[in-house]
Every structure is written in structure tokens, then in C-alpha cells.
N, CA and C of each residue as an Amber inpcrd file, in Angstrom:
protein
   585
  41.5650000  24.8320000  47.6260000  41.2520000  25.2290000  46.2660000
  40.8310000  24.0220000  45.4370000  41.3360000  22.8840000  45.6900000
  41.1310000  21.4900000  45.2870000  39.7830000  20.9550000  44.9350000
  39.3100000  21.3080000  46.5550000  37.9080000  21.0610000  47.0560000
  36.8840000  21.6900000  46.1000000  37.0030000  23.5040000  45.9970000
  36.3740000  24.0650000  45.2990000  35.8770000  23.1650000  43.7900000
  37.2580000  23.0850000  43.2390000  36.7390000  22.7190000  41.9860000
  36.0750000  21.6130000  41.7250000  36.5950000  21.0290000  42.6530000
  35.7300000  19.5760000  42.6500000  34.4600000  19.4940000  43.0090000
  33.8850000  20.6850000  43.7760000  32.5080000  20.3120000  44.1460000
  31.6530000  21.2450000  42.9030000  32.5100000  22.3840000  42.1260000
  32.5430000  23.1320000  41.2570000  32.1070000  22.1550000  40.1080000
  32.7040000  21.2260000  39.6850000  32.6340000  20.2420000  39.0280000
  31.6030000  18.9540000  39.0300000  31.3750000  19.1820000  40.2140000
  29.8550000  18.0740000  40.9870000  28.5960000  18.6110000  40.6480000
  28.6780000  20.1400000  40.4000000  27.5300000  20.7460000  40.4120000
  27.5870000  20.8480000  38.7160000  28.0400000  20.9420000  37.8970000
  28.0150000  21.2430000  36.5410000  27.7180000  19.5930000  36.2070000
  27.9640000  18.7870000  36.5020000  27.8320000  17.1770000  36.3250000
  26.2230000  17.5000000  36.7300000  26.0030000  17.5660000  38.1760000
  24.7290000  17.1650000  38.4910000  23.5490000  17.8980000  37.7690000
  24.2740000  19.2710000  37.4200000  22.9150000  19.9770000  36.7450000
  22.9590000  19.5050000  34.8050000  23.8380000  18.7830000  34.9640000
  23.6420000  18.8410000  33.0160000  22.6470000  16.8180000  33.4550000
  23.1450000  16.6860000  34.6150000  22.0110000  15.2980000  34.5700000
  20.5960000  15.7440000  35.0340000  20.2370000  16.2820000  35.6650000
  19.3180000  16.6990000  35.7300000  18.6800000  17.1490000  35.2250000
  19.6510000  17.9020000  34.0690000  18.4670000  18.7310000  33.2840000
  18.2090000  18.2490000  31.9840000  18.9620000  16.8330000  31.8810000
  18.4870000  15.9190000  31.0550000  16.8150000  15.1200000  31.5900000
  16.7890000  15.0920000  32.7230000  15.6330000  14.5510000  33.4830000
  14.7240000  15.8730000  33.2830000  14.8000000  17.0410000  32.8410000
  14.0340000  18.1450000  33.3860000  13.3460000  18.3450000  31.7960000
  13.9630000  17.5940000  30.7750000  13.3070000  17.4840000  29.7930000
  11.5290000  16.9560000  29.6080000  10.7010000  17.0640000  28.6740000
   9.5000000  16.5600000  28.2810000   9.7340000  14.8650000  27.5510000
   8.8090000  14.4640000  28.3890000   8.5730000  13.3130000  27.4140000
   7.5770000  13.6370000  25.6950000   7.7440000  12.8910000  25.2970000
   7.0480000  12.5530000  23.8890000   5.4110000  12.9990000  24.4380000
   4.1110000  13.6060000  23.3740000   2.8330000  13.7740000  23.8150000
   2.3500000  13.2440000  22.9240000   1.4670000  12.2960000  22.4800000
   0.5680000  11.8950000  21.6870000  -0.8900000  12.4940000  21.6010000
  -1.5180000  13.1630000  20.4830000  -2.6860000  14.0620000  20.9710000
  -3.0660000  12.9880000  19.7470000  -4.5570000  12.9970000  19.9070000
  -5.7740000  11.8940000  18.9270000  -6.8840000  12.4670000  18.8200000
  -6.9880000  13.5030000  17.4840000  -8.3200000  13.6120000  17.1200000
  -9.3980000  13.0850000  16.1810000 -10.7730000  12.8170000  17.0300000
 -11.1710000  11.7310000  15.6790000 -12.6300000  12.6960000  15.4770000
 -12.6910000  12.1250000  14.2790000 -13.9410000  13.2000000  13.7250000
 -15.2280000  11.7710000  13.8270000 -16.2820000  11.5080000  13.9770000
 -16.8150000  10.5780000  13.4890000 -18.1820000  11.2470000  13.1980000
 -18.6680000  10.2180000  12.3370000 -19.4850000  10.4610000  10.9800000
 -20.7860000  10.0320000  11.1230000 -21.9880000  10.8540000  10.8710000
 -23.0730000  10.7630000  10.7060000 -24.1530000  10.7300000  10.0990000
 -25.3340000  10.5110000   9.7210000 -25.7900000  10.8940000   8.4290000
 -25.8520000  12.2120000   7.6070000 -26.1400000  13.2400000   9.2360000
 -26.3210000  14.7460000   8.8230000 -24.7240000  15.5800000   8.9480000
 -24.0300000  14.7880000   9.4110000 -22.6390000  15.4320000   9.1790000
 -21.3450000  14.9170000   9.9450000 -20.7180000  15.6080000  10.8240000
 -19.6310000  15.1470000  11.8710000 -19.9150000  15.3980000  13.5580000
 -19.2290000  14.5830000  14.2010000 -19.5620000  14.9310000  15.3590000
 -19.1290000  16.3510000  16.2750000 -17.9270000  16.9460000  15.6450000
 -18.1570000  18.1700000  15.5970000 -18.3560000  18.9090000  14.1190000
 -19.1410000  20.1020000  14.3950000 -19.2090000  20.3220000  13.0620000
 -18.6570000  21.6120000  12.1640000 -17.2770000  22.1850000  12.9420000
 -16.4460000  22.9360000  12.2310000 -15.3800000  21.9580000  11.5310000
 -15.4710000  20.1390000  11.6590000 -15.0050000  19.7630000  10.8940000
 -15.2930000  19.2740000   9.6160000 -16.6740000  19.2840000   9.3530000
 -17.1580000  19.5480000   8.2610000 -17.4040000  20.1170000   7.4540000
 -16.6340000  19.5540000   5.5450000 -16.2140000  20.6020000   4.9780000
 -17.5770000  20.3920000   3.5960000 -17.8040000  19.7140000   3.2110000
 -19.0730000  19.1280000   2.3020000 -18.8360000  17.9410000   1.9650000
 -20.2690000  17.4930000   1.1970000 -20.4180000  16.0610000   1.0980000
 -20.9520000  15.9900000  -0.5230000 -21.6420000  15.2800000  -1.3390000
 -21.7620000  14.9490000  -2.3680000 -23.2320000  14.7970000  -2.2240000
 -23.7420000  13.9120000  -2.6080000 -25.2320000  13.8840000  -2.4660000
 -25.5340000  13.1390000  -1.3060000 -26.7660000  12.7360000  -0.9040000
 -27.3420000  11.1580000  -0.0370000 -26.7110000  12.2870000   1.6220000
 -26.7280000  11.1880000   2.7120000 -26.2250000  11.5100000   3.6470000
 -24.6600000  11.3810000   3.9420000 -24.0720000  12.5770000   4.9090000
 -22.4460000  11.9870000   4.9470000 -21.9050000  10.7530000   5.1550000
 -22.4930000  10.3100000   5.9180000 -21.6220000   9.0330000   5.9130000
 -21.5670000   7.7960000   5.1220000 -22.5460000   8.1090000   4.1760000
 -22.8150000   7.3290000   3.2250000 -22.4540000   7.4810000   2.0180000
 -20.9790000   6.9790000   1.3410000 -20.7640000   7.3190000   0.0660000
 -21.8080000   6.5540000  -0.9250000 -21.9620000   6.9180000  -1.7730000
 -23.2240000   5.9650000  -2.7770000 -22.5340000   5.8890000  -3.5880000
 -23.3970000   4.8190000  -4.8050000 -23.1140000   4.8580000  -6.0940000
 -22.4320000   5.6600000  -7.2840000 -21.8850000   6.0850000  -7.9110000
 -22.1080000   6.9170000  -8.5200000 -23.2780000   7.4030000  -9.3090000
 -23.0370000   8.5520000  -9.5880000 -24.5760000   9.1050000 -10.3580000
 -24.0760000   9.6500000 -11.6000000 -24.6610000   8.9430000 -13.0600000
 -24.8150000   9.2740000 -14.1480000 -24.4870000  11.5440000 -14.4620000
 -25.3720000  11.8740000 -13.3940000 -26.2520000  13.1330000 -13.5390000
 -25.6510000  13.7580000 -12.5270000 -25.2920000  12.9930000 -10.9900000
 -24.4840000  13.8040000 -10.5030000 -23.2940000  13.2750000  -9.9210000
 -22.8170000  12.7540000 -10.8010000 -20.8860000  12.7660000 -10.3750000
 -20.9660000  11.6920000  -9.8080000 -19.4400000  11.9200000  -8.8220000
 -19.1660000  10.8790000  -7.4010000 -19.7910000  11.0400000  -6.3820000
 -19.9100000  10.2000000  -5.5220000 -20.0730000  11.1900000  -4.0550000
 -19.0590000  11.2370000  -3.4410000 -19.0930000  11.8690000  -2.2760000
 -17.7000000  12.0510000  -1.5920000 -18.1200000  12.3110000  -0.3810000
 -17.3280000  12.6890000   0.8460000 -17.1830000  13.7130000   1.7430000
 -15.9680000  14.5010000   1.8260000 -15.7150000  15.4240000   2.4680000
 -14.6040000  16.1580000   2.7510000 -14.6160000  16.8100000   4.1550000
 -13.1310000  16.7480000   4.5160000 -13.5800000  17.2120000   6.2150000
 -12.3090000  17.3730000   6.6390000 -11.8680000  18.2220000   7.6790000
 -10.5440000  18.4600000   8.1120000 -10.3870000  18.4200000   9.5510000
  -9.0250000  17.7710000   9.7980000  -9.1200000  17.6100000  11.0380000
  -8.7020000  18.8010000  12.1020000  -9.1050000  19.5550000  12.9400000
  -8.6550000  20.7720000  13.5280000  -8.2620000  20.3740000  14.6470000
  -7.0940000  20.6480000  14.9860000  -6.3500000  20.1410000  16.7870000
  -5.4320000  21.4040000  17.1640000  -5.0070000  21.7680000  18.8190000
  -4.4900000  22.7600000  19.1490000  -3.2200000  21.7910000  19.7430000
  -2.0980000  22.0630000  19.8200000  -0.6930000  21.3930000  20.8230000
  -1.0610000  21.5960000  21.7180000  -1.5220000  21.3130000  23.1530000
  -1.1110000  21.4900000  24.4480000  -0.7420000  20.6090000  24.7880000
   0.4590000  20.8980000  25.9500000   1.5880000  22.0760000  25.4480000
   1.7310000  22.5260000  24.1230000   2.3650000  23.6510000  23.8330000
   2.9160000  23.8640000  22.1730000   3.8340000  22.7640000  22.0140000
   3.5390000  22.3450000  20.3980000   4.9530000  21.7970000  20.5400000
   5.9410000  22.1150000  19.6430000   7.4350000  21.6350000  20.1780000
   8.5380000  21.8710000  19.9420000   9.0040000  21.4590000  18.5140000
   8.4180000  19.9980000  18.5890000   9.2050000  19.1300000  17.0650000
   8.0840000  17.7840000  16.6230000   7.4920000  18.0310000  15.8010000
   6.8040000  17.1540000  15.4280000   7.4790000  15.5350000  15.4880000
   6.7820000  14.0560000  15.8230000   7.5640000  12.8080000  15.3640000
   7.1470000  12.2720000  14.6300000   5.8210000  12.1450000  14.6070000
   5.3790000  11.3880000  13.7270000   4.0240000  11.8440000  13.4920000
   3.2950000  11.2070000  11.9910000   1.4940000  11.3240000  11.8890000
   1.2040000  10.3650000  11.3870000  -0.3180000  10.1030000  11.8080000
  -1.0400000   8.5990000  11.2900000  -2.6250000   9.1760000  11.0960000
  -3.0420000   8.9590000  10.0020000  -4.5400000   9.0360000   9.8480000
  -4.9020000   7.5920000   9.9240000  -6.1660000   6.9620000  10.0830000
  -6.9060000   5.7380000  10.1420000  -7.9910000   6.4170000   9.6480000
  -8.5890000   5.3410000   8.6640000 -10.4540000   5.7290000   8.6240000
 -10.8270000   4.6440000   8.2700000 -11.7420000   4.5580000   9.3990000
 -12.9170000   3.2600000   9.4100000 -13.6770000   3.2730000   8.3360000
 -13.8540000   2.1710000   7.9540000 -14.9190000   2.2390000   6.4730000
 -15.5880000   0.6650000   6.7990000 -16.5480000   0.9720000   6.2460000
 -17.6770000  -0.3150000   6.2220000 -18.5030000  -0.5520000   4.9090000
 -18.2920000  -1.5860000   4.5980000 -18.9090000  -2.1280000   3.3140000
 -20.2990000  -2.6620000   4.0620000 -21.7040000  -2.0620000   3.0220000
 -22.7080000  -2.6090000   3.8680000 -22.8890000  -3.7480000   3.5030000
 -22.8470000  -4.1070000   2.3940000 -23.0250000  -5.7040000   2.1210000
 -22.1570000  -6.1000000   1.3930000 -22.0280000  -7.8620000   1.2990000
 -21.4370000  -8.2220000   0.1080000 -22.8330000  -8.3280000  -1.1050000
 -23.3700000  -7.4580000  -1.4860000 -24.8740000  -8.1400000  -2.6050000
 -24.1080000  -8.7920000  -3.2960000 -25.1150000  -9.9120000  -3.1720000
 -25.0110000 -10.7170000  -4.9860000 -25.9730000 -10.6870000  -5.0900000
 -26.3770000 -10.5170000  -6.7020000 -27.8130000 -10.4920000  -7.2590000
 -27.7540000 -11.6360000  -8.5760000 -28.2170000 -12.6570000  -8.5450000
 -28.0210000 -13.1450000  -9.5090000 -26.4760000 -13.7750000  -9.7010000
 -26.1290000 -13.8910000  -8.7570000 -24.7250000 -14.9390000  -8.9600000
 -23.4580000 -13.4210000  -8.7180000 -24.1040000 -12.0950000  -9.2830000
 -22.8880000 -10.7330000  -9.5520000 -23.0820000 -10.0340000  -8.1580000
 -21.9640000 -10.1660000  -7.0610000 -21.6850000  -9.4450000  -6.2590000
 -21.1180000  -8.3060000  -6.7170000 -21.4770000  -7.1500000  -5.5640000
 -21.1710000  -5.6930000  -6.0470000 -19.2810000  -5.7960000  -5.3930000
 -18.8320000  -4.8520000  -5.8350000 -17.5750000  -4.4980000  -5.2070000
 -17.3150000  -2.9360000  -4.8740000 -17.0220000  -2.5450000  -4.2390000
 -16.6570000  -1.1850000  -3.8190000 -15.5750000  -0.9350000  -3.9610000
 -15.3560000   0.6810000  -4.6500000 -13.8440000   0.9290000  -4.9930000
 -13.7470000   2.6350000  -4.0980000 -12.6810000   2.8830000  -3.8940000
 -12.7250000   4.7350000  -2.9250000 -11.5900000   5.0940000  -3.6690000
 -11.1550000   6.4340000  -3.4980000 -10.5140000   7.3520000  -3.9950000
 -10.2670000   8.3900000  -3.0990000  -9.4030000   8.1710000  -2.1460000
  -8.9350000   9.3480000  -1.2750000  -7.9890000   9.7460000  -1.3450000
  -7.8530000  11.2870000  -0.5250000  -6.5940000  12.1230000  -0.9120000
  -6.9160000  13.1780000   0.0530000  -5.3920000  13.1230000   0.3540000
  -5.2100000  14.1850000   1.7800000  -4.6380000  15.5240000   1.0880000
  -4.8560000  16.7690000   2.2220000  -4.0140000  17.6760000   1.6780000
  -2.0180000  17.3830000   1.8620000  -1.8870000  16.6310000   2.0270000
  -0.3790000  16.5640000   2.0450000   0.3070000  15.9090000   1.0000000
  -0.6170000  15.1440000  -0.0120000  -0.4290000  14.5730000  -0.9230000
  -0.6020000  13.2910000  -1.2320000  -0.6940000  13.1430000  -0.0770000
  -1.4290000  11.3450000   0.0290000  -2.4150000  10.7560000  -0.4690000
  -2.5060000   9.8230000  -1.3310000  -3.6970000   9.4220000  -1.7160000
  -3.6780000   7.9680000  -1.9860000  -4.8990000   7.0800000  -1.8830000
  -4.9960000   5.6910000  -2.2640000  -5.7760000   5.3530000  -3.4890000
  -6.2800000   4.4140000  -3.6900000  -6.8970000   4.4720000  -4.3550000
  -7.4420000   2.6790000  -4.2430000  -8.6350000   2.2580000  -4.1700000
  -8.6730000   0.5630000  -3.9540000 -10.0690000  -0.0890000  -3.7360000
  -9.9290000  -1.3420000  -3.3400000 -11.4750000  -2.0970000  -2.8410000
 -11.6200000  -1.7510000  -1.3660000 -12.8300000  -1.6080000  -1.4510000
 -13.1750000  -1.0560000   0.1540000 -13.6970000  -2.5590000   0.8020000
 -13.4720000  -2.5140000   1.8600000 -13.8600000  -3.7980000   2.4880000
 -14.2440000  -2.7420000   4.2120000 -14.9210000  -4.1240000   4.8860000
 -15.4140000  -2.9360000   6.4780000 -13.4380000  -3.3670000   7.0490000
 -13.3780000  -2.5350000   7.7820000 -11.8720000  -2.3930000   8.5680000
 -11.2860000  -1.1130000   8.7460000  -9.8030000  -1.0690000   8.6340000
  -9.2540000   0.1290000   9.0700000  -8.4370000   0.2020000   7.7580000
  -8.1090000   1.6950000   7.5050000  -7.1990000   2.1400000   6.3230000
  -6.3620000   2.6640000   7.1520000  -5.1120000   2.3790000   7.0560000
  -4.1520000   3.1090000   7.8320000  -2.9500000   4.0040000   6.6180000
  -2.6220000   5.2600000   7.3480000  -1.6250000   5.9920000   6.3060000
  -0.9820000   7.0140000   7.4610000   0.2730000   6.9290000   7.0360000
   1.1260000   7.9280000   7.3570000   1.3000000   8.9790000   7.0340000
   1.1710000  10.4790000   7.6130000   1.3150000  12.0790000   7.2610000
   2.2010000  12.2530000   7.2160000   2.3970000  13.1640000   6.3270000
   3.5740000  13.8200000   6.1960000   3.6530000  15.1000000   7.5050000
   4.3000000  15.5530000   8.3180000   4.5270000  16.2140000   9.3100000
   4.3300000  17.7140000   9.1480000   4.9490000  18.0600000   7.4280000
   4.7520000  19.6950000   7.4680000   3.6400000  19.6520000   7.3650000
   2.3110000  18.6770000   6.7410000   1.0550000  19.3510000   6.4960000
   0.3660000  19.3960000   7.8820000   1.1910000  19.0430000   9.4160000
   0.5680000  19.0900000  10.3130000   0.6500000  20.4840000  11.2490000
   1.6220000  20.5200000  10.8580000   2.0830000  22.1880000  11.8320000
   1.3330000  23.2180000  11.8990000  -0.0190000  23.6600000  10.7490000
  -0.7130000  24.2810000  11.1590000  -1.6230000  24.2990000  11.7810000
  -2.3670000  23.0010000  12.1520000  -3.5020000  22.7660000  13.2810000
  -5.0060000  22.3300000  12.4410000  -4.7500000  22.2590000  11.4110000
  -5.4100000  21.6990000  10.5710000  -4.8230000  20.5440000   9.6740000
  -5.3390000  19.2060000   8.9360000  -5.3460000  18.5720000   8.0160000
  -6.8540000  17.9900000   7.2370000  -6.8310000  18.7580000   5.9980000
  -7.7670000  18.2990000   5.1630000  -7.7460000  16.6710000   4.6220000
  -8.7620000  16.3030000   4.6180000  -9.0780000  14.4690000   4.0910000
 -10.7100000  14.5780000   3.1000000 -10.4300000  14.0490000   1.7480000
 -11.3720000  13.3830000   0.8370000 -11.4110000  12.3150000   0.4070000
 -13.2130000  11.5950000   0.7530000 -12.6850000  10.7420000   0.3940000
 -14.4880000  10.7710000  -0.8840000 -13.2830000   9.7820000  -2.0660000
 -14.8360000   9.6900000  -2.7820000 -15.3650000   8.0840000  -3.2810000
 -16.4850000   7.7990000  -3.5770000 -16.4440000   6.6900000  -4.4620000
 -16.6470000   6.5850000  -5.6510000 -15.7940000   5.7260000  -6.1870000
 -15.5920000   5.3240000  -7.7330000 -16.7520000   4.1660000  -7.7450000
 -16.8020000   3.3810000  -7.3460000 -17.9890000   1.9970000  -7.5730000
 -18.9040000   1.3800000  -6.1070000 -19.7870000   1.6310000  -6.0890000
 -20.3340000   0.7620000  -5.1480000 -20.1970000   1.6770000  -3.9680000
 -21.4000000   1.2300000  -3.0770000 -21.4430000   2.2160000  -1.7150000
 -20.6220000   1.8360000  -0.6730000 -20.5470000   2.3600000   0.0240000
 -19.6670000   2.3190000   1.5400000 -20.2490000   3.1950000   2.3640000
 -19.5860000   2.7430000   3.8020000 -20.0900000   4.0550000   4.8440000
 -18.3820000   4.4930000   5.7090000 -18.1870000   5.4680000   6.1820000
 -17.3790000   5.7190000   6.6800000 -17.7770000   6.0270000   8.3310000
 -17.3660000   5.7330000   9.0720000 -17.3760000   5.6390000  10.3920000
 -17.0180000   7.0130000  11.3220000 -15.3440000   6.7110000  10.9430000
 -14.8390000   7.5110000  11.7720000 -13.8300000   7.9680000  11.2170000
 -12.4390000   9.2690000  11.6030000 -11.4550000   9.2670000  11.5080000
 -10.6180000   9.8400000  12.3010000  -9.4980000   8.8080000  12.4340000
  -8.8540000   9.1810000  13.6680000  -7.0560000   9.5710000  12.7470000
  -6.9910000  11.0710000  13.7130000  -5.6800000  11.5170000  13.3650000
  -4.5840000  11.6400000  14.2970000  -3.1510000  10.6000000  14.3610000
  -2.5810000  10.8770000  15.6710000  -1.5900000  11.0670000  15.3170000
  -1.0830000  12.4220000  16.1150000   0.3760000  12.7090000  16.2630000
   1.2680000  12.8990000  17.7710000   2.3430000  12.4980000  16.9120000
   3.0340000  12.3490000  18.3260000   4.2150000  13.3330000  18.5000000
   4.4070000  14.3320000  19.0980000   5.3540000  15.5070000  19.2690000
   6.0350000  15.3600000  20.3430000   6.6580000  16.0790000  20.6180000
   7.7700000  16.4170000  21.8440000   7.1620000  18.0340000  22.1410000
   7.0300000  18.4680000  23.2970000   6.5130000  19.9450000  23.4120000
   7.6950000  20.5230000  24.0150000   7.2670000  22.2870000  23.7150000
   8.4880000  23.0130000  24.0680000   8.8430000  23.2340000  25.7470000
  10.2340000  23.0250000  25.8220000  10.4040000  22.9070000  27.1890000
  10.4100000  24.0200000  28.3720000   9.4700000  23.8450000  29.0970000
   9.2350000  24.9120000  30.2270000  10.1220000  25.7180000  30.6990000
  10.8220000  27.1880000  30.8410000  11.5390000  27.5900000  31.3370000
  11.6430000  27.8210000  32.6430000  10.7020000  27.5480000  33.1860000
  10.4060000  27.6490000  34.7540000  11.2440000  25.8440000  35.1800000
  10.7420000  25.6520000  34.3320000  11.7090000  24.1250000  35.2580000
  13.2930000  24.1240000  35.1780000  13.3710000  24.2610000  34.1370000
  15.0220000  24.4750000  33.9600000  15.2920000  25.5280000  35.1490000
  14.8480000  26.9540000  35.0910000  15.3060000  27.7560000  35.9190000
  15.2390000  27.2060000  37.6410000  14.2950000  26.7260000  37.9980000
  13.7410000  25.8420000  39.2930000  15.4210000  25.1970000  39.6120000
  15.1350000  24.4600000  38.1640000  16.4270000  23.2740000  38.6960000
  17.5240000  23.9240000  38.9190000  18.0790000  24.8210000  38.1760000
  19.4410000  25.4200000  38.3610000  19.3280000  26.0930000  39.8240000
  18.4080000  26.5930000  39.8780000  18.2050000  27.5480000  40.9850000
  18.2450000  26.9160000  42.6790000  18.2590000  25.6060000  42.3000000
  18.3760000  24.4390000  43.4340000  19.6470000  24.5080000  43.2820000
  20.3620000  23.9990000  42.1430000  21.4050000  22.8900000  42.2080000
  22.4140000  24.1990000  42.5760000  22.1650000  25.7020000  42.6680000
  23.1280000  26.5020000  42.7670000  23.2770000  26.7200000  44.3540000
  22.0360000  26.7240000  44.9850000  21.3630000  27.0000000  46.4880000
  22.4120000  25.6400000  46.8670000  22.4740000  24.5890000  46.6550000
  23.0880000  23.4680000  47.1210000  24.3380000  23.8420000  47.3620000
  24.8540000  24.3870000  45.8870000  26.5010000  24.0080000  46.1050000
  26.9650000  25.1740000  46.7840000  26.0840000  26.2620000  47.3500000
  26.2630000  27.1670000  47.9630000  26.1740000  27.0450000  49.5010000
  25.2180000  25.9080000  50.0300000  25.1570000  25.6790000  51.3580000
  26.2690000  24.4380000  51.4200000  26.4480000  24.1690000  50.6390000
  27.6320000  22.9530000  50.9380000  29.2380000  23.9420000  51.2190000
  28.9340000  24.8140000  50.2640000  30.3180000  25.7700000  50.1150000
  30.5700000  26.2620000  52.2900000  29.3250000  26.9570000  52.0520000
  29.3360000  27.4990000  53.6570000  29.8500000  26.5380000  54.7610000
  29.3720000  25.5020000  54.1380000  28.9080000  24.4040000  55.5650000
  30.7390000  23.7110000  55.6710000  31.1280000  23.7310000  54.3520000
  32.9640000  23.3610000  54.2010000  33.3580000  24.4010000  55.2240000
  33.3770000  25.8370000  54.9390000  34.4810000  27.2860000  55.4660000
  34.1680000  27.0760000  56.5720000  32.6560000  26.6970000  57.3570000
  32.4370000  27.0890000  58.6830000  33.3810000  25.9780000  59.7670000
  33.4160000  24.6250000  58.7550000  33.7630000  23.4400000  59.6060000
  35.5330000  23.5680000  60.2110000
């Protein structure tokens, strides 16, 4: 009876380790939209633009406003996932020149704002803008991004959106595993009575 429990006990050990192993790792999915004159490289992520071509924020205009673009990022989980960890937008931006005309270099200023509430506001220089999402605005498979200019032109490149989840865990594996670790302690059981 000793025996029993003890191997009773081997098997509840081995399957709660295992089925710590039978877990998902972390998935990182990266969607990037990048930018063209006539629009995005796909183009259900394009939402409108302001005047001139997209990727080109301009000047402002007296007559017509800012310019801007607007565009959202659309991604599916595969796997689904379970629990969001984290989000990161980046967007490439490029200053085309430094002009000076006469001793007065131009400066470039942007004005962006996500749907999650995020927004900057600053001198554009060429490089990377990096910002952190907020997670609920990710759960539906969409995130909206605007960006506009306040002074001076820029171009925008690209934008890259990455999140990193945990996906929901397969029931076929769990069941697999138990379904071993039970077959085991069952041929071990036999293989004890017969000896």
C-alpha cells in the first residue's frame, strides 16, 4: 500500500512538472505599415492624409490647415492570445534637410497621437520615435496612429507595432501529457503486481 502511494505521488509531482513545461512561451508578432507617396504598403491600413503625397508631411498651409497622415495598424494573434505583455510603436521619420537660407535654418515640429491616448509633441530630426501602448487599446486587432505637422516638412518612413503576448494554451497538449503520465503509472502499476 506504501508503494502505491508513493508512485501515486510520483505521478502527481511528475505531471504538475511537466505541465509546467507543457506551457507556451511568450510570442512576439511585428506589424509594420511602411509609407509611400500614394499611400501604405498595405492599403486597408490606410486611413487619410492631408494634402501633397503620404509620406510627405509639408508645411503648413495658410488655406489648408496641417498636413497629416492617419493609419491603423491591423494584426490577427496566431495563436490567440491569452494575456497581453507588452506594446511598442516606433516611427521612422526623416527630416529632408537641414535648409539654411540666408544664415535661418528651417526646423521641424510633429504632433502625434494614438488612439490610446498617447501623444507627443516635438522637433523632428531623421531617426526613430519610440513609445509604449497601452495594452487595452490592443486587444481588438486594430491600433489607430496620427501624425501631423506643426512647422516644417518631414517624411515618415515606416511604422512598426510590436507586441508581445503569451497565447492560449492548447488543450490537446495538456490532455496528451496527462494521458501519458497516466498510461505510465499504469504500466508501472502492472509491471509491480506481476513481479
Amino acid at each position: 500500500m506504501n508503494t502505491q502511494w508513493k508512485a501515486l505521488a510520483g505521478i502527481l509531482v511528475g505531471w504538475m512538472g511537466f505541465s509546467g513545461l507543457a506551457t507556451a512561451a511568450p510570442i512576439t508578432l511585428h506589424d509594420i505599415t511602411y509609407f509611400g507617396p500614394s499611400g501604405t504598403n498595405a492599403p486597408e491600413d490606410y486611413v487619410d492624409h492631408g494634402f501633397g503625397t503620404v509620406n510627405k508631411l509639408d508645411h503648413p498651409s495658410l488655406f489648408k490647415g496641417f498636413d497629416y497622415v492617419e493609419w491603423k495598424h491591423q494584426y490577427t494573434f496566431d495563436p490567440p492570445a491569452d494575456t497581453l505583455i507588452s506594446g511598442n510603436l516606433e516611427l521612422y521619420l526623416k527630416d529632408d534637410s537641414d535648409l539654411c537660407i540666408f544664415g535661418k535654418c528651417t526646423t521641424e515640429f510633429a504632433f502625434g497621437y494614438a488612439e490610446d491616448g498617447t501623444w507627443d509633441w516635438g522637433e523632428v530630426d531623421t531617426g526613430i520615435y519610440d513609445y509604449d501602448v497601452s495594452l487595452a487599446a490592443l486587444e481588438d486587432g486594430m491600433f489607430g496612429v496620427t501624425l501631423k505637422s506643426k512647422k516644417g516638412d518631414f517624411y515618415i518612413k515606416q511604422s512598426k507595432l510590436t507586441i508581445e503576448y503569451m497565447p492560449v494554451p492548447e488543450p490537446g497538449t495538456l490532455a496528451l501529457l496527462g494521458g501519458s503520465l497516466l498510461g505510465l503509472g499504469l504500466a508501472r502499476r502492472r509491471r509491480t503486481q506481476s513481479a
